[in-house]
N, C-alpha and C positions, 0 to 999 in steps of 0.2 A: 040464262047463259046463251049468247049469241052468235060467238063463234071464236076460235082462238085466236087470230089474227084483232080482237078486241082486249086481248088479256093483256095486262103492262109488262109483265113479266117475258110470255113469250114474245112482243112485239124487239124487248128489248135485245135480247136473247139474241134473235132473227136478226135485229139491225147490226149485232155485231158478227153475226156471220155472215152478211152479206158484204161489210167489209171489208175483212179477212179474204173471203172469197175472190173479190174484186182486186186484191192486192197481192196473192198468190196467181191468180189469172197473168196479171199483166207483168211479175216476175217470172213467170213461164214463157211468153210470149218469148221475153226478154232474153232468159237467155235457151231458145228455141232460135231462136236469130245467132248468136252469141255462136252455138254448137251447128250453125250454117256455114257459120263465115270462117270456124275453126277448120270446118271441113275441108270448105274448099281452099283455104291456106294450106292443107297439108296434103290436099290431091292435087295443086299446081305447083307449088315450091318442090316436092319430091324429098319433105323431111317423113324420115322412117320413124315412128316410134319403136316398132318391132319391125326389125329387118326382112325384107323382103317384101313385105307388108304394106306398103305407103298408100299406093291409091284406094286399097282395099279398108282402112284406116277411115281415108278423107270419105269413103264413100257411107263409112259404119255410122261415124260420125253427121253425117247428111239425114240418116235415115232415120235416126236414134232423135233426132230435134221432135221427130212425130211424135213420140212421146211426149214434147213438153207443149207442142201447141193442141193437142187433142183438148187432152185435161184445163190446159185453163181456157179453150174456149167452152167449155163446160162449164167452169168457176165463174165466167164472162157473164153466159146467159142465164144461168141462176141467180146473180145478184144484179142484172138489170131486172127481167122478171121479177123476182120477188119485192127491190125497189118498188117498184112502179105498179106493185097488187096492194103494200104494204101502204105507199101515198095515196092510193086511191081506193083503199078500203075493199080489194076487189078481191072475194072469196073464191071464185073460180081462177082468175089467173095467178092467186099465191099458190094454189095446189098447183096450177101450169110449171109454176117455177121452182117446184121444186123435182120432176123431171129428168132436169140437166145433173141435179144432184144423184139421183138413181142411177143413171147414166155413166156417172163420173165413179160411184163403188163397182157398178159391174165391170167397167175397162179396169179399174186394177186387181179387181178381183180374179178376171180373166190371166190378165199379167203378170200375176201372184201364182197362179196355178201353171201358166206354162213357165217362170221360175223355177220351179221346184220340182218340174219334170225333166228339165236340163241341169239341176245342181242333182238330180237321181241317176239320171244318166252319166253324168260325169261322175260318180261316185260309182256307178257298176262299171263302169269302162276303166276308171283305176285299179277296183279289185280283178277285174279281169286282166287287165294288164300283169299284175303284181303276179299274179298267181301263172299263167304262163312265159312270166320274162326269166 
């Protein structure tokens, strides 16, 4: 046995997440762009979605795109890397490339967790509310 990047199974496997990866990358890119240009449509037109609120909105909006172009430049360099270890049989740069993938569960793992520290807070600041209103 020589290595797993020679197995047909995992190779196969691999090529179809690298794929997938590559096609989630660039529908993030996509709309990372998409949630720019919404932004700034709604911090220069002066549409409110929640009143009062407008540029603060356009800017939420601006800020929040980070999230979709981190992750799929993440998804990007994982399935060029892996490509490109996977055509050239090369055991040290498929472990390189996968990397960007570790990378890409710690940010939402991160993300995940500061979730859930704001949907706790807002649940103690409700009961708190409740209880002296």
């Amino acid at each position: 046995m020589d290595n797993l990047a020679n197995n047909d199974v995992f190779r196969d496997a691999t090529d179809k997440m690298i794929y997938w990866s590559k096609l989630f990358g660039v529908m993030s890119y996509i709309l990372g762009v998409l949630m720019i240009l919404g932004g700034i449509v709604i911090l220069f037109s002066g549409v409110e979605l929640v009143p009062g609120v407008g540029g603060f909105t356009g800017i939420f909006y601006i800020l929040l795109s980070a999230l979709y172009f981190y992750p799929g430049k993440l998804l990007l360099d994982f399935s060029k890397i892996t490509r490109q270890a996977l055509d050239s049989n090369d055991n040290e740069k498929f472990a390189e490339g996968f990397i960007p993938m570790g990378q890409l569960f710690k940010f939402w793992g991160v993300i995940t967790i500061i979730m859930l520290g704001v949907y706790a807070l807002m649940f103690l600041i409700g009961i708190l509310g409740a209880l002296f209103s």
